[in-house]
Backbone as a printed PyTorch tensor [residue, N CA C, xyz], in Angstrom:
tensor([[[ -3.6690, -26.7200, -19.5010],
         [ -2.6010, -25.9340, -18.9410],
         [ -3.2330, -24.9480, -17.9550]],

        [[ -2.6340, -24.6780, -16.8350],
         [ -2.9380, -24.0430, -15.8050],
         [ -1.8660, -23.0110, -14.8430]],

        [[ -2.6810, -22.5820, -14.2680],
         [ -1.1570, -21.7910, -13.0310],
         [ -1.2220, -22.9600, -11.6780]],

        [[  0.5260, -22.7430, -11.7710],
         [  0.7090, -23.9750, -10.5230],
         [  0.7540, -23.2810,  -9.5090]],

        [[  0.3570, -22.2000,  -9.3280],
         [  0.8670, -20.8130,  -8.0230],
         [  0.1360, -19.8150,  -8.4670]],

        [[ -0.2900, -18.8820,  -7.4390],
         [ -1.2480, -17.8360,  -7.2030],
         [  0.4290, -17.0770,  -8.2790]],

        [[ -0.1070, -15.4890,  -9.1850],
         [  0.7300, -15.0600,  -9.7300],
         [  0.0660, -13.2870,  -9.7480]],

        [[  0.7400, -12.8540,  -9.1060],
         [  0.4180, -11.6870,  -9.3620],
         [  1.5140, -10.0180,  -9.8240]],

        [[  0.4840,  -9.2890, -10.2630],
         [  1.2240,  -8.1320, -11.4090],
         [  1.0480,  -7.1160, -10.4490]],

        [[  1.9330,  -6.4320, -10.5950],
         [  2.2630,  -5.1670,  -9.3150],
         [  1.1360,  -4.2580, -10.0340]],

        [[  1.2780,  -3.8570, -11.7330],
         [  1.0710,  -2.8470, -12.3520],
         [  0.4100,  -3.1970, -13.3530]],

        [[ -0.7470,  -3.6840, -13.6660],
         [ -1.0160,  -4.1610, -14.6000],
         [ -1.7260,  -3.1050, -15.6190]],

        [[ -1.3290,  -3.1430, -16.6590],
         [ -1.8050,  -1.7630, -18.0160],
         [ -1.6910,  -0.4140, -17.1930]],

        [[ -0.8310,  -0.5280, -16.1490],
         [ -0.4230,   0.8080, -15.6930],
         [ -1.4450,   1.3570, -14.2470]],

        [[ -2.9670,   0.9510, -14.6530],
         [ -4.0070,   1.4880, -14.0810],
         [ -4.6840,   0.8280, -12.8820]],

        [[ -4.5720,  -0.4510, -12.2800],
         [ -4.6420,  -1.3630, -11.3000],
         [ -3.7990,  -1.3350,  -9.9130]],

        [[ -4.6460,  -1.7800,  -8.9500],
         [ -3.4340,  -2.4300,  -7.5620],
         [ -3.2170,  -3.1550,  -8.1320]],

        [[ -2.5570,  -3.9410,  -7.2780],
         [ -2.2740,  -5.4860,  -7.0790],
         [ -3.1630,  -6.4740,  -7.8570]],

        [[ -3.0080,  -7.0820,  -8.9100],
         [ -3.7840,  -8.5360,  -9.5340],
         [ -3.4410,  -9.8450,  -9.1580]],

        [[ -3.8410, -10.6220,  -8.3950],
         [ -3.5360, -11.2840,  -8.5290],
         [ -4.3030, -13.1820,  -9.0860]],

        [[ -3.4390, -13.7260,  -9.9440],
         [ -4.6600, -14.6520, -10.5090],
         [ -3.7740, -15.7430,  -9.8980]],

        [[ -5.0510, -16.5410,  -9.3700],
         [ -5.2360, -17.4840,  -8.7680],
         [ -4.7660, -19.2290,  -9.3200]],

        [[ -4.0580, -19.7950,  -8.1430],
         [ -3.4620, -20.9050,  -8.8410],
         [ -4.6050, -22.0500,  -9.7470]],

        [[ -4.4860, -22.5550, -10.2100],
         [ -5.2880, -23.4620, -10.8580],
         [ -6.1800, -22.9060, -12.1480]],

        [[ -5.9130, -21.5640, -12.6720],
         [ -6.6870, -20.7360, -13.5820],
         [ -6.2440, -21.0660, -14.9760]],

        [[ -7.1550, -21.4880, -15.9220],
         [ -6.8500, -21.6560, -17.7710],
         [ -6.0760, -21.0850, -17.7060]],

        [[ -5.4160, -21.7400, -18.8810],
         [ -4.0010, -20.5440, -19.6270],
         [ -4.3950, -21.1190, -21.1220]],

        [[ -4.2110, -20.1960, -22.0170],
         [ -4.1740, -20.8150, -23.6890],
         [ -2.7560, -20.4580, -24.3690]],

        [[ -2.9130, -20.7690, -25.1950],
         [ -1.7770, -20.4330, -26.0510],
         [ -2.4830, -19.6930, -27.2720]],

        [[ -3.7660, -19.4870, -27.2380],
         [ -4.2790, -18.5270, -28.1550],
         [ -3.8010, -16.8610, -28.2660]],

        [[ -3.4030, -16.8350, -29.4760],
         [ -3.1440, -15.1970, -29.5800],
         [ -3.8980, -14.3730, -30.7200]],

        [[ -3.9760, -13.1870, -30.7240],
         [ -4.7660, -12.3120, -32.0240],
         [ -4.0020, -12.8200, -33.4200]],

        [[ -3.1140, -13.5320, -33.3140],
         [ -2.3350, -14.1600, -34.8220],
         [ -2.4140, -15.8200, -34.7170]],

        [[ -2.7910, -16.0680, -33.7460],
         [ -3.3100, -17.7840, -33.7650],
         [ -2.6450, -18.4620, -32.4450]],

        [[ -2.5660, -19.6500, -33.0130],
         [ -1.7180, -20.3940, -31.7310],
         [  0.2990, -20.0500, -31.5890]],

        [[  0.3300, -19.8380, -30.4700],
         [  1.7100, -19.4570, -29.8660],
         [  2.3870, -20.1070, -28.8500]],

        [[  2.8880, -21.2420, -28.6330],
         [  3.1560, -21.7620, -27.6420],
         [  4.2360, -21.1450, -26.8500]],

        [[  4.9720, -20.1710, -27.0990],
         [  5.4830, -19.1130, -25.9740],
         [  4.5600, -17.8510, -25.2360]],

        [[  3.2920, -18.4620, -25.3190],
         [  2.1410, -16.7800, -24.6710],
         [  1.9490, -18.1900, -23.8450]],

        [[  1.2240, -17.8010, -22.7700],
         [  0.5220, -18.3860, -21.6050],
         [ -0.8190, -17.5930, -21.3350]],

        [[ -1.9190, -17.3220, -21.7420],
         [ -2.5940, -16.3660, -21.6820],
         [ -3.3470, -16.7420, -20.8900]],

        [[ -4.4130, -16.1620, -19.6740],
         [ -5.1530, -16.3540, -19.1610],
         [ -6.6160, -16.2800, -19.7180]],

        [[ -7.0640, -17.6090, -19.0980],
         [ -8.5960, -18.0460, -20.1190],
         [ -9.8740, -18.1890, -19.6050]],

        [[ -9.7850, -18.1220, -18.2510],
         [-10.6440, -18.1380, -17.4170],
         [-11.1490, -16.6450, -16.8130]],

        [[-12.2210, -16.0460, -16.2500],
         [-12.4760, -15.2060, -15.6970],
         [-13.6120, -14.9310, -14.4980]],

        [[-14.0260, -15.8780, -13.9030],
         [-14.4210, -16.1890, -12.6470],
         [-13.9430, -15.7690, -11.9410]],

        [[-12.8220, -15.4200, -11.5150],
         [-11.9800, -15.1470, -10.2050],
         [-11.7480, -13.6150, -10.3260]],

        [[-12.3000, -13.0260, -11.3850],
         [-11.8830, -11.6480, -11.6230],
         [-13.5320, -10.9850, -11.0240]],

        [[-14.6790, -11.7230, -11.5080],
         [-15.8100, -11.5550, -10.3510],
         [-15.8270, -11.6830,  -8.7990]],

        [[-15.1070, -12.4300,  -8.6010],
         [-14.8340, -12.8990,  -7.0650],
         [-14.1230, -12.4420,  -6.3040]],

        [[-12.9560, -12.2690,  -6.9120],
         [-11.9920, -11.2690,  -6.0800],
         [-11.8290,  -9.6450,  -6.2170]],

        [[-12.8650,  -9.2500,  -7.2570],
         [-11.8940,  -8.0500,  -7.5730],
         [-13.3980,  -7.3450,  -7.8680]],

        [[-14.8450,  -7.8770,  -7.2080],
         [-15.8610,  -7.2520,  -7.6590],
         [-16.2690,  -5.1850,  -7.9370]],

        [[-15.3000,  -4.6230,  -7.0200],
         [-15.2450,  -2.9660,  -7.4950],
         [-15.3950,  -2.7020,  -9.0320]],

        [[-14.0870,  -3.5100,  -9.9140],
         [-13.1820,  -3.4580, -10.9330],
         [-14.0610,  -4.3580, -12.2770]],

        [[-14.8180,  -4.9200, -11.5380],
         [-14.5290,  -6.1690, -12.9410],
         [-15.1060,  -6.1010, -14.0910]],

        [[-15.6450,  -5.4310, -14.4860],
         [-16.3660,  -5.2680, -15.2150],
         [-14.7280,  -4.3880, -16.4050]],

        [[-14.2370,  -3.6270, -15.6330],
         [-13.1020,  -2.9420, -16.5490],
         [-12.0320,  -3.6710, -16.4910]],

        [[-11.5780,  -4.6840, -15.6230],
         [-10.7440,  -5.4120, -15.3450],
         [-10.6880,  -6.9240, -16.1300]],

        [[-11.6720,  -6.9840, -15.9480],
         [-11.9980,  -8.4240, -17.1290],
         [-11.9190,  -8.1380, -18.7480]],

        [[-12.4770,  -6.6750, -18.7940],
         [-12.7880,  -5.9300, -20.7140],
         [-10.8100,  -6.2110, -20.9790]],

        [[ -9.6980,  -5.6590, -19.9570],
         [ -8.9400,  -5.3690, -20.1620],
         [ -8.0170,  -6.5980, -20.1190]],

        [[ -8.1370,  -7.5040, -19.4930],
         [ -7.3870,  -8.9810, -19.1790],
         [ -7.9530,  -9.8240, -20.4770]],

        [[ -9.2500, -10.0550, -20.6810],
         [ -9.7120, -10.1400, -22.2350],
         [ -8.9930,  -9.5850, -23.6540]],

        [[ -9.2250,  -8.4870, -23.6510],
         [ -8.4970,  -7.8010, -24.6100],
         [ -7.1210,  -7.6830, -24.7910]],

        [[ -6.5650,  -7.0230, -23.7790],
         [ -5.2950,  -6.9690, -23.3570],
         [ -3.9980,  -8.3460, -23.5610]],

        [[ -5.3220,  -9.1980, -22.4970],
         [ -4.3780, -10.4700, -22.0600],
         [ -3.2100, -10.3950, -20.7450]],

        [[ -3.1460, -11.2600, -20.1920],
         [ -2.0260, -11.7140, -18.9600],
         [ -1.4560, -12.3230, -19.3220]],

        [[ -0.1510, -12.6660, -19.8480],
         [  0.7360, -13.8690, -20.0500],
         [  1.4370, -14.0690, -18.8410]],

        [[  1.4430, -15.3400, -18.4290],
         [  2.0000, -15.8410, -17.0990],
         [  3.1600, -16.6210, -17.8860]],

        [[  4.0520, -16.3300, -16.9350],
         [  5.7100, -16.1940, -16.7510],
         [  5.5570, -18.3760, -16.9130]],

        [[  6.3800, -18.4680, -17.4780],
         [  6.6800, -20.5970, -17.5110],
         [  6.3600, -21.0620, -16.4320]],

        [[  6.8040, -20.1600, -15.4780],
         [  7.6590, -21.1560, -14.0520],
         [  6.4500, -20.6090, -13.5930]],

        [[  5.1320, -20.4930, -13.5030],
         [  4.2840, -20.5510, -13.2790],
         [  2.9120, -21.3570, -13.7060]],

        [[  3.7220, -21.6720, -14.6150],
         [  2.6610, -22.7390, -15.4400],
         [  2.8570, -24.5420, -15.3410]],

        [[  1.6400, -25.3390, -15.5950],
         [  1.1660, -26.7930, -15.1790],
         [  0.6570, -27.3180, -16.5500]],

        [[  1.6100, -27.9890, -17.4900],
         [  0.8730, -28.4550, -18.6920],
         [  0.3120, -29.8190, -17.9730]]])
């Protein structure tokens, strides 16, 4: 499962510009209580080095931890 479209968060945990993750990026259905097939979580983090090198180091701790769930109509099973 993947993003079929670049998807990005105006506001993400309040403290960020613009995020935006890139089409073709993991998604899981893993959550802190197990598998969820309504989360879309982002699983990959390459692109958070690449695009966003200022940040990433706090930006990745927080997309990790945190998590991104991407919206259906953004997603490629």
């Amino acid at each position: 499962m993947e993003t079929n479209q670049d998807y990005t968060i105006e506001n993400f945990r309040g403290i960020y510009p613009p995020i935006t993750v890139p089409k073709g990026t993991r998604l899981t259905h893993q959550t802190a209580m197990g598998i969820d097939e309504s989360y879309h979580f982002v699983n990959e983090f390459g692109w958070i080095d690449r695009d966003y090198p200022e940040i990433k180091q706090l930006l990745k701790h927080d997309v990790v931890y945190s998590g991104i769930n991407i919206p259906i109509e953004f997603v490629t099973f």
